[in-house]
DOZA-33483 format. One line per 10 residues: number of its first residue (from 1); their letters; for each residue y, x, z of C-alpha. Coordinates in Angstrom, 2 decimals. Example, Ala and Ser with C-alpha at 12.3 -4.5 7.8 and 13.67 -1.06 7.14 Angstrom:
1	as	-4.50 12.30 7.80 | -1.06 13.67 7.14
END
This chain:
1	xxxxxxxxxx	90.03 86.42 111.98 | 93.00 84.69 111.27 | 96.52 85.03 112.28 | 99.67 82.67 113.44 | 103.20 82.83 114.83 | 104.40 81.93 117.79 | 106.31 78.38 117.26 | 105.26 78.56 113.63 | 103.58 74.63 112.58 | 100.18 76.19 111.70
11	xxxxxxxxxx	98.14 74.50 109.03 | 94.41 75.28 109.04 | 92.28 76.15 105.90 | 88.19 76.46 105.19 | 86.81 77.79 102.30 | 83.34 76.22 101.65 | 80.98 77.21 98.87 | 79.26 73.80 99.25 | 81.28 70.63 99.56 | 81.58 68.97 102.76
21	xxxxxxxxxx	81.70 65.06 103.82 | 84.57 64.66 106.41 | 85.39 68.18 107.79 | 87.69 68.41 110.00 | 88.96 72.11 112.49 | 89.38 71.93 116.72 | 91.81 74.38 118.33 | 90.34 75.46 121.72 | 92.23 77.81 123.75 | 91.06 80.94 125.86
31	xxxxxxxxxx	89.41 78.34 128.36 | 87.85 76.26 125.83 | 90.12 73.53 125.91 | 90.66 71.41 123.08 | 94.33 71.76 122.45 | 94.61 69.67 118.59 | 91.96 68.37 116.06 | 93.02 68.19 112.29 | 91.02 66.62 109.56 | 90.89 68.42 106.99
41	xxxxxxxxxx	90.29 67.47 103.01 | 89.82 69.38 99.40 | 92.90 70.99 97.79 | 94.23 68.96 95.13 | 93.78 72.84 92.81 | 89.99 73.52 94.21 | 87.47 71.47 95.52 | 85.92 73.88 97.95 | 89.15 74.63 99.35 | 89.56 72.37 102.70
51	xxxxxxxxxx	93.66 72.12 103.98 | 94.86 70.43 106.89 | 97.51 67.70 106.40 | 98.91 67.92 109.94 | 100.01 71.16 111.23 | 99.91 72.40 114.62 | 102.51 74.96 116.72 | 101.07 76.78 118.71 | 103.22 77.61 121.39 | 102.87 80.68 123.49
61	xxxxxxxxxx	100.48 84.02 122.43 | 96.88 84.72 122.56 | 93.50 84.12 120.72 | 92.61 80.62 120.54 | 89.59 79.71 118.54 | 88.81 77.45 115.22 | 85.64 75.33 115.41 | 84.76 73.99 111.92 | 82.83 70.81 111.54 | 81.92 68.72 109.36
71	xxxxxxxxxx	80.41 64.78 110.06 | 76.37 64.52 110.13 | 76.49 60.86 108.82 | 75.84 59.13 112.16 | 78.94 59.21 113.76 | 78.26 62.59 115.26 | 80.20 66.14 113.61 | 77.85 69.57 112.66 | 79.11 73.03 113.14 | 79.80 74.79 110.29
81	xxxxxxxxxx	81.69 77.77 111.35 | 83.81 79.04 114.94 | 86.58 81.74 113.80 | 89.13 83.14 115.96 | 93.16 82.90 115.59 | 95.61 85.74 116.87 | 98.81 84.21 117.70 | 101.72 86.40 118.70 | 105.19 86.43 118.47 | 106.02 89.10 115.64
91	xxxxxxxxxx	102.64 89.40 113.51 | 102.28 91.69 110.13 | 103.34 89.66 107.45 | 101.39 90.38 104.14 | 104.34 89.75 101.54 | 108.44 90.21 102.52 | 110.09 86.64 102.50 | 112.96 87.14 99.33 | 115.18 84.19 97.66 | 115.67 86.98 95.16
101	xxxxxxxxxx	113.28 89.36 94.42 | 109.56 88.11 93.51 | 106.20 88.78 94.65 | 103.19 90.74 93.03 | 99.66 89.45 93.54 | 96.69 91.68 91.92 | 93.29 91.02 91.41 | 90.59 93.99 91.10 | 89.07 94.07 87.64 | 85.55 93.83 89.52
111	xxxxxxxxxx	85.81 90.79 90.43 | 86.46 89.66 87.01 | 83.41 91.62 85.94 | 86.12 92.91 82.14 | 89.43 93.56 81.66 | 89.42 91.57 78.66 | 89.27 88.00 80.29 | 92.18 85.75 80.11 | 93.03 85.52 84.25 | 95.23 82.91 85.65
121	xxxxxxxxxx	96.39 82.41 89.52 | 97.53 78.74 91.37 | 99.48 79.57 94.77 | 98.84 77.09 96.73 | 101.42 76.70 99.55 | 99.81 75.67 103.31 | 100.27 71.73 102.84 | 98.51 71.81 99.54 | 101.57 71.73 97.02 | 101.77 74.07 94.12
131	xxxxxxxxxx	104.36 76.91 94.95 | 105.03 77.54 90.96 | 105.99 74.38 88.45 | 104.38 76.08 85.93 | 101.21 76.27 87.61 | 98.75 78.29 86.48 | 100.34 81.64 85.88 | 98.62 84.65 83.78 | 97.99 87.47 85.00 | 98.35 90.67 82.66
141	xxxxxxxxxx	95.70 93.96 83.07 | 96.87 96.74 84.60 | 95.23 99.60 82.95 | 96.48 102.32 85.17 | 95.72 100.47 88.38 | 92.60 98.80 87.47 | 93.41 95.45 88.11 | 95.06 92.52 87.06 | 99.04 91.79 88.40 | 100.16 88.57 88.70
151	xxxxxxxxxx	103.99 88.23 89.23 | 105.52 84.96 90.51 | 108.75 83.05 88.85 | 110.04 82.13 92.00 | 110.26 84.20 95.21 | 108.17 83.74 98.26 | 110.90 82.41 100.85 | 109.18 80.45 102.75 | 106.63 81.41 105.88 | 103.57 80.17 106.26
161	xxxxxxxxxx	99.94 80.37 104.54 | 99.48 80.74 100.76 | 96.19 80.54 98.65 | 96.14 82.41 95.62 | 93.04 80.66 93.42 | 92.00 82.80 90.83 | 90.08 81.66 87.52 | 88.69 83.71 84.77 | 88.82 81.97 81.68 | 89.49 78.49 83.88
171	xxxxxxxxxx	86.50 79.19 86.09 | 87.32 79.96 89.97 | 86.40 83.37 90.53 | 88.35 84.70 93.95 | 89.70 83.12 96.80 | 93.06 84.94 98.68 | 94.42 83.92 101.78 | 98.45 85.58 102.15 | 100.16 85.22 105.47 | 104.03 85.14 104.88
181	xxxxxxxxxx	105.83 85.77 108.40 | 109.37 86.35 109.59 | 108.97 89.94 111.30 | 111.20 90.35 113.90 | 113.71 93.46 114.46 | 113.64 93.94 110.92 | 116.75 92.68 108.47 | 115.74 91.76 105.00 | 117.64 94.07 102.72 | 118.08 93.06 99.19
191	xxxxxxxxxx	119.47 95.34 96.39 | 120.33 95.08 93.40 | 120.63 98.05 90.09 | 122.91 97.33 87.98 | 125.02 98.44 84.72 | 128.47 97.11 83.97 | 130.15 100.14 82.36 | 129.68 98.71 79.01 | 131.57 95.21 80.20 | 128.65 93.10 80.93
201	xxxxxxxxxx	126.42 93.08 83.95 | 123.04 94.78 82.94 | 120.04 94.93 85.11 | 117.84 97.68 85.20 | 115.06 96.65 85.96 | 111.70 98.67 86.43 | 113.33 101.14 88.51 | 112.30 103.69 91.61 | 114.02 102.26 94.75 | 113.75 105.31 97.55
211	xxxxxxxxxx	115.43 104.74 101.13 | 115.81 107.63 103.29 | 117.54 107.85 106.97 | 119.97 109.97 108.26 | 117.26 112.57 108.87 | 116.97 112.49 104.69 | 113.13 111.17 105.69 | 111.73 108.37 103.17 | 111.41 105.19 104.99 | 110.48 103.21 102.15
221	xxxxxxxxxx	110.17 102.58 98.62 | 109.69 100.16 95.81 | 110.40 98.96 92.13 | 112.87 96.80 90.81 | 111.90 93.36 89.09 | 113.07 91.84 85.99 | 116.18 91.41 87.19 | 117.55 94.41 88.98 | 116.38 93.07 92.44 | 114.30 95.23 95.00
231	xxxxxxxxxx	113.62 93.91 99.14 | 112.61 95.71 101.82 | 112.18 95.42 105.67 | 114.58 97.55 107.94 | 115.68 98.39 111.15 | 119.54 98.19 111.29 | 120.78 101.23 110.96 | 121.77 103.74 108.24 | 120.06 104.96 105.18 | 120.89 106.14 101.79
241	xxxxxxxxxx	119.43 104.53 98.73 | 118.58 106.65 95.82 | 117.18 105.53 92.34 | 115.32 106.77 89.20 | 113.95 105.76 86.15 | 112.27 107.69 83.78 | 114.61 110.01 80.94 | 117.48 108.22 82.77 | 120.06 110.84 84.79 | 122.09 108.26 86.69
251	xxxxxxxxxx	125.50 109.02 87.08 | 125.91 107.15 90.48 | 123.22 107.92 92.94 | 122.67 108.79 96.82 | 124.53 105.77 97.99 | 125.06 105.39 102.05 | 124.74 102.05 103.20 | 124.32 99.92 106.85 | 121.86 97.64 107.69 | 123.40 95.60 110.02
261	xxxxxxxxxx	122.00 93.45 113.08 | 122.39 89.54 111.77 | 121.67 88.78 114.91 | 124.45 90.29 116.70 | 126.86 91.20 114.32 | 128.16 88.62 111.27 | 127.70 90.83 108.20 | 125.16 90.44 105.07 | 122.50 92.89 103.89 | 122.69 91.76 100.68
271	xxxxxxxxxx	123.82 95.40 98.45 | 124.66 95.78 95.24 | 124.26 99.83 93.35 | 126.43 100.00 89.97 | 125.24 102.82 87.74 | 125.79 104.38 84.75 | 123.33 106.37 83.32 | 123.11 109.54 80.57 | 119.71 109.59 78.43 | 118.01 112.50 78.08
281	xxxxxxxxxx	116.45 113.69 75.19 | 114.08 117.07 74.32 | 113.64 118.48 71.20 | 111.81 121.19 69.45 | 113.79 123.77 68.47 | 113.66 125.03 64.93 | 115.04 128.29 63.72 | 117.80 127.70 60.55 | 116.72 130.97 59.34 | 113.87 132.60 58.35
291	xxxxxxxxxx	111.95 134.43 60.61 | 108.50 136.57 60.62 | 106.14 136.48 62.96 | 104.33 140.37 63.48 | 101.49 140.89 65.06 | 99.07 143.65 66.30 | 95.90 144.59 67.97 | 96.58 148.16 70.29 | 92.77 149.82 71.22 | 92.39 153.12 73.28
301	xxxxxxxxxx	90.36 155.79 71.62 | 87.03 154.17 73.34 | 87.83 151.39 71.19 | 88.52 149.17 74.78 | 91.85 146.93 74.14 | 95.27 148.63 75.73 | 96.32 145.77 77.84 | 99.84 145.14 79.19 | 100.94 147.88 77.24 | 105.28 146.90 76.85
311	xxxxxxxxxx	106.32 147.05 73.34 | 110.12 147.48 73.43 | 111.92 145.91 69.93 | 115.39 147.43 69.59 | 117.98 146.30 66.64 | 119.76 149.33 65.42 | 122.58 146.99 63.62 | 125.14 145.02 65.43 | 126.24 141.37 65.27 | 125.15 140.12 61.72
321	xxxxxxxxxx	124.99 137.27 59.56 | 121.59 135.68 58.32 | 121.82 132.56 56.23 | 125.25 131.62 58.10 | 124.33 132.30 61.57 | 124.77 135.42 64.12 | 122.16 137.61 65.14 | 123.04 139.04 68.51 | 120.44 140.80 70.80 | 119.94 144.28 71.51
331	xxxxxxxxxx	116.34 144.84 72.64 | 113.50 142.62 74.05 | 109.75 143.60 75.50 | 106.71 141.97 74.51 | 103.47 142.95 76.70 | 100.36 142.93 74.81 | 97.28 140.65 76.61 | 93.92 141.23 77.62 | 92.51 142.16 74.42 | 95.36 144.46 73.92
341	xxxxxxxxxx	97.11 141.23 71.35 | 100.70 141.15 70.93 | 102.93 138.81 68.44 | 106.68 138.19 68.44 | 109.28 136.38 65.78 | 112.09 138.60 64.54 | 114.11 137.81 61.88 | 113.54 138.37 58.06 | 115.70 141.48 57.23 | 116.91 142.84 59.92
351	xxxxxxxxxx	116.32 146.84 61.21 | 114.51 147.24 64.45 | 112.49 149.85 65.96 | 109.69 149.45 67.65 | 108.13 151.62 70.33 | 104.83 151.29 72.64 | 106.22 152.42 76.44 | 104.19 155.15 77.78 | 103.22 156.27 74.51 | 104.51 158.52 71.78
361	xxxxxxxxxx	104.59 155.52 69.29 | 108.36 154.92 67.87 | 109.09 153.63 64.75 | 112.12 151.85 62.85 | 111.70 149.47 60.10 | 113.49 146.55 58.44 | 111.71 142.89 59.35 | 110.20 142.47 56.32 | 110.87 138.82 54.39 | 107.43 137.41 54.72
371	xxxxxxxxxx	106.23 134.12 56.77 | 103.58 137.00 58.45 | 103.03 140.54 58.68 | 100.64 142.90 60.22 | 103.13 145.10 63.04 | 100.86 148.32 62.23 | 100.26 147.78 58.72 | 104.80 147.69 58.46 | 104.71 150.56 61.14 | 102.56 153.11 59.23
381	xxxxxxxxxx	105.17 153.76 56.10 | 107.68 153.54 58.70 | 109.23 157.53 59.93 | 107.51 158.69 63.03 | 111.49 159.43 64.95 | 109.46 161.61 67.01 | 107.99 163.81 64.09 | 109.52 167.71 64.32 | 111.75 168.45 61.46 | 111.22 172.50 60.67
391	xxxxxxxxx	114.76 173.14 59.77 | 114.20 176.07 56.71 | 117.42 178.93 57.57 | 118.25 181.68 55.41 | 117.50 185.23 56.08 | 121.64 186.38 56.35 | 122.26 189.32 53.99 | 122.35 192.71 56.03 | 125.41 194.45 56.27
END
């Protein structure tokens, strides 16, 4: 089924995998009465691509029909193929109509069969002229999508039918038919990111465009091209446009704006978003001191692991310096795992002591200066600060 606007000129297209004599396409209406016949002949790109050079306007809506023929050789014409049209008065439109902002064609790696193949893309406009001067265009793999993305140099302005011819290696492979319509009640709305805090204009281009109304609901969203530029479709109205780009923390963002009606109201919705932006950057942190790292294994007396048993590390010194820097801190809990496991860094030469909640296991030691230690093996020559000192007093002299 194809599709047509209302007081559009409609050219008419067949696609034939054998080639034909002298087809030519009759538009009948609901009744069956022949409204236009167009000849039609091969595209100057592919052969088996069959273009009308006369359009036709249709000029109310409905669904009108397409009969196909081609001539038998003795004056008479053979049906090749009857297709219906849909003509209405706002119809979807598969690209958005930009002087700006360009369009993305892709190609499923399927087809191709690789994604090795060198894959190039003619768009033919509806009277069978080229739409880019430097016809044919490469497409470039898409390994996260799976396909192969063709980009065009300039914008898709005009509406109308385009054929996107697709070769692998110079061999015709697909055939893709894109309608390009006006669609009415919607503005085109064309922004563009930019940078000028550094005294020049720069674009930034591969970035998140979100829209959101006044309800802070996402209406739509899309990705800036080489040059900053981004369209969309929209009912006039309000909306705030926000944008992001990966490690970037733009300092200018959740911008309201108005879409106005062009029709009603003189006004552009042509917008322009200057940004500045702050990179971000992560890093590993690494200690300027030394530090070891103790570790233990706690088992009841079944020889089952203690799990989540809270080991509570306490430093019995104040603020001290190690190497030039301050160690501050005065107690942290570690919880040991399911097999009763438990590590933790402390730093080389400090005192601590170390106690197992619940459990009558306190001891205080100083960290010792190793990369490693064993926590029980440091523990044991540690004082038990629980042990019962037997204080020795003299029998006093009787009197």
């Amino acid at each position: 089924m194809q599709s047509a606007k209302v007081d559009l000129p409609r050219f008419f297209y067949l696609f034939s995998t054998s080639l034909l004599t002298s087809p030519r396409v009759r538009v009948l209406d609901s009744a069956s009465a022949v409204l236009s016949t167009n000849s039609l002949a091969s595209s100057v790109t592919l052969a088996n691509l069959y273009l009308s050079s006369t359009s036709f306007t249709f000029d109310k809506a409905g669904v009108y029909k397409l009969v196909y023929e081609d001539s038998d050789g003795v004056g008479g014409f053979t049906p090749l193929r009857v297709e219906e049209v849909v003509v209405s008065e706002n119809p979807d439109s598969d690209v958005v109509l930009s002087s700006t902002v360009n369009t993305i064609f892709r190609l499923d790696d399927a087809i191709v069969g690789d994604n090795t193949s060198t894959v190039t893309a003619s768009i033919v406009y509806q009277n069978d002229t080229l739409h880019e001067a430097g016809d044919p265009l490469t497409a470039t793999f898409d390994a996260t999508e799976g396909n192969y993305k063709l980009t065009t140099v300039t914008p898709i302005e005009n509406a109308g039918i385009y054929h996107i011819i697709w070769f692998d290696d110079g061999v015709y492979t697909h055939h893709q038919v894109v309608y390009a319509f006006n669609v009415l009640g919607l503005e085109l709305c064309e922004w563009q990111i930019v940078d000028t805090s550094s005294g020049v204009t720069v674009a930034y281009a591969a970035t998140d465009v979100l829209l959101s109304d006044a309800n802070g609901l996402r209406v739509a969203q899309s990705t800036t091209n080489a040059t900053g530029y981004v369209s969309f479709r929209l009912n006039p109205g309000e909306y705030t446009v926000s944008v992001r780009k990966s490690n970037l923390t733009f300092t200018t963002n959740n911008v309201k704006f108005t879409v106005v009606n062009t029709a009603k109201v003189a006004g552009s919705n042509t917008f322009s978003m200057n940004v500045a932006s702050l990179a971000t950057t992560f890093t590993d942190f690494t200690s300027s001191v030394s530090v070891c790292t103790l570790s233990g294994t706690f088992l009841k007396m079944d020889g089952t692991p203690l799990r989540c048993a809270e080991i509570l590390i306490e430093l019995n010194q104040g603020p001290s310096s190690f190497s030039g820097n301050g160690v501050f801190g005065v107690s942290m809990v570690k919880e040991t795992d399911v097999n009763g496991y438990v590590e933790f860094d402390l730093v080389q030469g400090i005192e601590v002591t170390v106690s197992v909640m619940s459990h009558s296991y306190r001891r205080r030691f100083t960290v010792p200066s190793a990369a490693t230690a064993d926590l029980l093996t440091v523990t044991s020559t540690s004082p038990d600060l629980f042990d019962v000192v037997v204080v020795d007093i003299p029998t006093a002299v009787s009197r």
